[in-house]
C-alpha positions in Angstrom: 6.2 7.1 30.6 5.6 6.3 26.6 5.3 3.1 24.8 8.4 3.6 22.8 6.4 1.4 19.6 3.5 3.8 19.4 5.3 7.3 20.4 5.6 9.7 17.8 9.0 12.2 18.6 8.4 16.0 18.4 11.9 17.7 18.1 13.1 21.6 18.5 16.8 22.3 16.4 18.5 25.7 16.8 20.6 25.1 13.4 21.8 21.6 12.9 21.4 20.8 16.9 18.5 19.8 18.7 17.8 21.5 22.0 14.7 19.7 23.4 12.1 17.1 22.3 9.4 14.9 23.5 8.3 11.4 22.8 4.1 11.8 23.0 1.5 8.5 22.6 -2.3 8.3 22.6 -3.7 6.0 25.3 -7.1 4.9 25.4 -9.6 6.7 27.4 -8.4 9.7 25.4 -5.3 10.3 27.9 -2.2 11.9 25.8 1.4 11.3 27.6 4.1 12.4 26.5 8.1 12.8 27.5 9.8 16.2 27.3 13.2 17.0 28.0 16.3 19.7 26.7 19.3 19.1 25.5 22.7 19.2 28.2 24.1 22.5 29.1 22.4 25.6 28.0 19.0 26.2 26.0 17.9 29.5 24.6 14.7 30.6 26.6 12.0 30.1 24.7 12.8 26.9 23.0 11.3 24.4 25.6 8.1 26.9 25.1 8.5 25.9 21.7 8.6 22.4 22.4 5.2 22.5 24.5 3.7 24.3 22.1 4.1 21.8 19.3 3.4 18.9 22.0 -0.1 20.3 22.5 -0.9 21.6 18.5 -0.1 17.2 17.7 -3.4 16.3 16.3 -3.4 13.2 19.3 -3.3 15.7 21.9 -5.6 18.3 20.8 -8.0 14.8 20.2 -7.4 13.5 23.8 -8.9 15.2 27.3 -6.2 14.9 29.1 -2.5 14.9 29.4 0.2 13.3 31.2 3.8 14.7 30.8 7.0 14.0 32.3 9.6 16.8 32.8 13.5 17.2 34.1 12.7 18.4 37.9 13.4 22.2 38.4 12.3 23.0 34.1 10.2 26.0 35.6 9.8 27.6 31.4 8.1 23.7 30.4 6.1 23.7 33.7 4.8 27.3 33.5 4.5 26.7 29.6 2.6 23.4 30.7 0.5 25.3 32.8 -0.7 28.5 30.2 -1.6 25.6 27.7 -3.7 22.8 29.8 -6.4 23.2 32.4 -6.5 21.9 35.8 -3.0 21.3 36.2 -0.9 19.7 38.9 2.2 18.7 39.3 4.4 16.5 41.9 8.2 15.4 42.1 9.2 12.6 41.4 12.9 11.6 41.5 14.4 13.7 39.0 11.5 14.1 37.1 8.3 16.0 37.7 4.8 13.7 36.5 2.7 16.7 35.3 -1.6 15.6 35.1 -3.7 18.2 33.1 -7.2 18.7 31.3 -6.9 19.9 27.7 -9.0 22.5 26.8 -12.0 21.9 24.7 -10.9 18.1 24.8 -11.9 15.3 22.2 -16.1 15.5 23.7 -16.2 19.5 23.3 -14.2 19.0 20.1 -17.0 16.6 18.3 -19.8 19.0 18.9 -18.1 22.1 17.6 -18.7 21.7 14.5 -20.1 24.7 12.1 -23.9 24.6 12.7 -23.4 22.7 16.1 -23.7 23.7 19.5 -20.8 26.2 20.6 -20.0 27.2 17.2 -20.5 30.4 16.0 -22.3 29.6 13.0 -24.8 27.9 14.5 -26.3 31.4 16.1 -27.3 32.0 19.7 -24.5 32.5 22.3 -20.9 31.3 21.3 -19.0 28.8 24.1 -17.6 32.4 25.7 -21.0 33.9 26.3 -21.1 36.5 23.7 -23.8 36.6 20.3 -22.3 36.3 17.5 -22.2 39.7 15.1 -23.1 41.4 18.3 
């Protein structure tokens, strides 16, 4: 699902051993996609959490509006993790694999205006983006 030139590889170790990682690329359009996967045999809960979480903090992520991700079929901790993290997110089989489509939130157009003395920030007074006044 990446363009192995242009993918940057996110990787989670317990010790010297890696247990999952991702391969993640910018497209144009501001579309992130990115490639997650664990390690054979048994994986600590919590460290394919891990490995979502770092996927989504990459500075090409947070600056895109959307992702596309690719998981093992049947990863129910990446796809819920998946799910807590993105907005508007479905998922289908396919193969072994599950394609997972999802809106970032506050993608790269929100992200541009929020800026301090912008609209939506809380600096610039008025109502901040969740409705309440700032200092109220």
């Amino acid at each position: 699902m990446t363009d192995h030139e242009d993918a940057r590889r996110v990787e989670i170790k317990d010790g010297d051993e890696t247990v999952a990682a991702a391969e993640v690329s910018q497209r144009p359009g501001g579309t992130a996609r990115a490639t997650l996967h664990a390690a054979s045999g048994h994986v600590a809960p919590g460290h394919r959490t891990d490995l979502v979480d770092a996927v989504v903090d990459l500075p090409e992520v947070q600056e895109s509006s959307r992702l596309e991700a690719t998981i093992p079929l049947g990863d129910g901790e990446t796809l819920d993790r998946l799910r807590e993290r993105t907005e508007e997110t479905t998922s289908r089989p396919a193969g072994s694999t599950t394609l997972v489509d999802a809106s970032l939130p506050g993608g790269k157009n929100l992200r541009n205006e929020d800026q301090a003395g912008q609209p939506g920030h809380p600096d610039a007074g008025g109502e901040s983006p969740d409705g309440d006044t700032p200092g109220a």
